[in-house]
N, C-alpha and C positions, 0 to 999 in steps of 0.2 A: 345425451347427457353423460353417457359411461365415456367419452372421449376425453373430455376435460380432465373427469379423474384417471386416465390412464399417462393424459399429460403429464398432470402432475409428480404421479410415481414416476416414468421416466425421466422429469426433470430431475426427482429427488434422487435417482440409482446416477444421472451424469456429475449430480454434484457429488456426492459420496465417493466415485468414481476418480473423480477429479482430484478430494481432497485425497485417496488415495496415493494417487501420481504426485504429491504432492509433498504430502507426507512422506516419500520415500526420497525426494530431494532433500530434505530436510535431515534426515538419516542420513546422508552423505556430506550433508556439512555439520553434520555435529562429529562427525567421524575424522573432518579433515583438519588438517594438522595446520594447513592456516591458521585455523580460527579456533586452535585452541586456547589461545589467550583469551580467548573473548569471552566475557562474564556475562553469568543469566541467558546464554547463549539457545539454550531447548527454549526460553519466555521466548525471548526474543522469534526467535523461529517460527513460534504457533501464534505470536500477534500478527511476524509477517506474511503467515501465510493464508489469515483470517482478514486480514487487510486485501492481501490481493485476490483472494476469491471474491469477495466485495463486488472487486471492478473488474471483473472478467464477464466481460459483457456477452462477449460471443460464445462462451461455455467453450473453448476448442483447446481452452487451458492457458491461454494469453489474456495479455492486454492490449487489444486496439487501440486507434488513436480516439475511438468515440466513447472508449471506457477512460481513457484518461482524462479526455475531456468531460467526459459526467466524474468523475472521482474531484477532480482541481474544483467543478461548479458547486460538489454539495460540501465543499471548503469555503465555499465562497469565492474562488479563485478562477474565475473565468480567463481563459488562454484563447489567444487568437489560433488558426490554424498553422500559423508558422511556427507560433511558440511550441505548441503541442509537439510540431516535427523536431523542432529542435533537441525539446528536452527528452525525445522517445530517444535521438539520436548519442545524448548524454548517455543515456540510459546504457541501451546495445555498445557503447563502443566508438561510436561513429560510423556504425556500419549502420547503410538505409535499409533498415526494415520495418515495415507497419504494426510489429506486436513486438510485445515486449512477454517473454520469455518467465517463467518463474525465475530459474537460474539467473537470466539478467537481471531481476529485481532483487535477487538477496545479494548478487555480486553486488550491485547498487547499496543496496543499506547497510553489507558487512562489510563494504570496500573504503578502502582511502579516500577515491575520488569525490568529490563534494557535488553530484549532481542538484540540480535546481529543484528535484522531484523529492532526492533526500531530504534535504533540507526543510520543504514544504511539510513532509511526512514528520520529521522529527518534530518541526514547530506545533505540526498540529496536537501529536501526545502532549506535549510538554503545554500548551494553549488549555486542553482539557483538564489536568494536573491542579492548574493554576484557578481556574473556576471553582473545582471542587472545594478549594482551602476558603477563601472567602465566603464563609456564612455569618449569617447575621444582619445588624444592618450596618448600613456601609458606614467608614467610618468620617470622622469630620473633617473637611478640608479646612485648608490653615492657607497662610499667605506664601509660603513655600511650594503649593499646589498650581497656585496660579501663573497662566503666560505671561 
């Protein structure tokens, strides 16, 4: 029985750990002169690095491709094995590697380029946003509504 709970606490000291190493990448782009322009830029940083703890599946401080593939599913966005390689490959650069890096993911969301995984990531904030507004009961459809 004492096993489990000593799992536990070292699972609990590798994520702490992690967000550590993590939290110190994040210090260096709030430091860089890139992305000084960048607004809300500390928010930004601890949604994405709370986002990508998420789906770090293998705790080694990456994203595989079977964390990206559980992360796209509980979007509802199931990827074939190619698509996954693909967009891992958006991701990195075009360089073939199986994980995807912190660095490569905030390159990813602070960078210009419009990866497929950005895009996904942004629609989903913005998806959530949109739900919360709509309370009450729905309102009436009109002949404007209709195909």
């Amino acid at each position: 029985m004492d096993g489990s709970a000593q799992g536990g606490k070292a699972f609990g000291l590798l994520k702490s750990h992690q967000e550590e190493k993590l939290n110190s990448i994040n210090e260096a782009f709030l430091t860089d002169p890139q992305y000084a322009e960048e607004e809300d830029l500390a928010s930004k940083l601890e949604m994405f690095k709370n986002k990508y703890m998420e789906f770090d599946l293998n705790d080694k401080g990456e994203i595989d491709i079977m964390g990206l593939k559980r992360m796209l599913e509980k979007l509802g966005l199931a990827k074939t094995h190619l698509e996954l390689k693909k967009m891992m490959s958006e991701v990195v650069g075009g360089a073939s590697k199986d994980t995807i890096s912190y660095h490569d993911f905030l390159n990813m969301m602070l960078g210009k380029r419009n990866a497929i995984l950005k895009l996904i990531l942004m629609f989903e904030g913005k998806g959530k946003e949109q739900e919360q507004k709509e309370v009450g009961p729905p309102r009436r459809k009109t002949f404007s509504d209709l195909p």
